[in-house]
Structures are given as structure tokens and as C-alpha cells.
N, C-alpha and C positions, 0 to 999 in steps of 0.2 A: 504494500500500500504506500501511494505516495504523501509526501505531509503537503499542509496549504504553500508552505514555501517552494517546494518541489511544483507542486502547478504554477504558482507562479513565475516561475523560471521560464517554463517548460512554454508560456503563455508568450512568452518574451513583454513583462507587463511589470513595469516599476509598482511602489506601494500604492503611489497614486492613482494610477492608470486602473490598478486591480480594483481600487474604492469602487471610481467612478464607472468599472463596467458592471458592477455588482450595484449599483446605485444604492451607494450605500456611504457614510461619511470614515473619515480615515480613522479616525479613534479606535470606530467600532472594526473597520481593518483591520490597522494595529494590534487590537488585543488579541481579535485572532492568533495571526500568527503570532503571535508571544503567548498561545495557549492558555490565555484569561479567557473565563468564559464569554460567552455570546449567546442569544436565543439561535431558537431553533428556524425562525422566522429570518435572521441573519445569515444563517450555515447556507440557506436556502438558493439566498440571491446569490451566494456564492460560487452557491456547485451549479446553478444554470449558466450565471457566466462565465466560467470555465467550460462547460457544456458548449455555448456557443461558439469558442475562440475553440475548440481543439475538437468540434464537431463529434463529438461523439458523447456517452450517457456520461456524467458524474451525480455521484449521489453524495449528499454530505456526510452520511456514514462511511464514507468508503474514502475518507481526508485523515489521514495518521495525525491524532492527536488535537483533531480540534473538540474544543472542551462546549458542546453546548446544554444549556440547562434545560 
């Protein structure tokens, strides 16, 4: 399993760039990947925008170690 940092890499997508494809603000970002929790509502926009950019299924359970409540 890859971690959210490893998608983002892999997305070729700065902190920022990840926020705003996830349409989402940087904080809530940020904690992410620094493995502070996040709702589940967050994990969400996540794995769809990753979903988009690398065309195929992500599901937010399937991100190594992102912590949502």
C-alpha cells in the first residue's frame, strides 16, 4: 500500500496543488500527511483526486497510514 505522500509524488503535485485538487484547504492537507487525523469526508476528496490524476480506482482505505476518524 502506498502512503498519501507516495500518491503525491507519484501525482507529480506539490502540497499545494494536492489541497486544491482535493478542494480542500492546506491545513486540512497538511495534517494528512503528517498522519493527524482528518474526517472521513476529507480522506474522500482525496482519494477521488488522486483517482482523477492517475485514472484509475483509489479508495481512502487503501492510503498507508492516513488516520481518519
Amino acid at each position: 500500500m502506498a502512503t498519501l505522500e507516495d500518491y503525491r509524488l507519484e501525482c507529480d503535485w506539490s502540497r499545494s496543488e494536492m489541497a486544491r485538487q482535493a478542494s480542500m484547504d492546506y491545513i486540512t492537507l497538511n495534517r494528512a500527511l503528517n498522519g493527524e487525523t482528518i474526517s472521513s469526508r476529507s480522506a474522500e476528496k482525496i482519494a477521488r483526486a488522486i483517482s482523477r490524476k492517475l485514472d484509475r480506482s483509489i479508495h481512502w482505505q487503501q492510503i498507508e497510514g492516513l488516520n481518519v476518524k
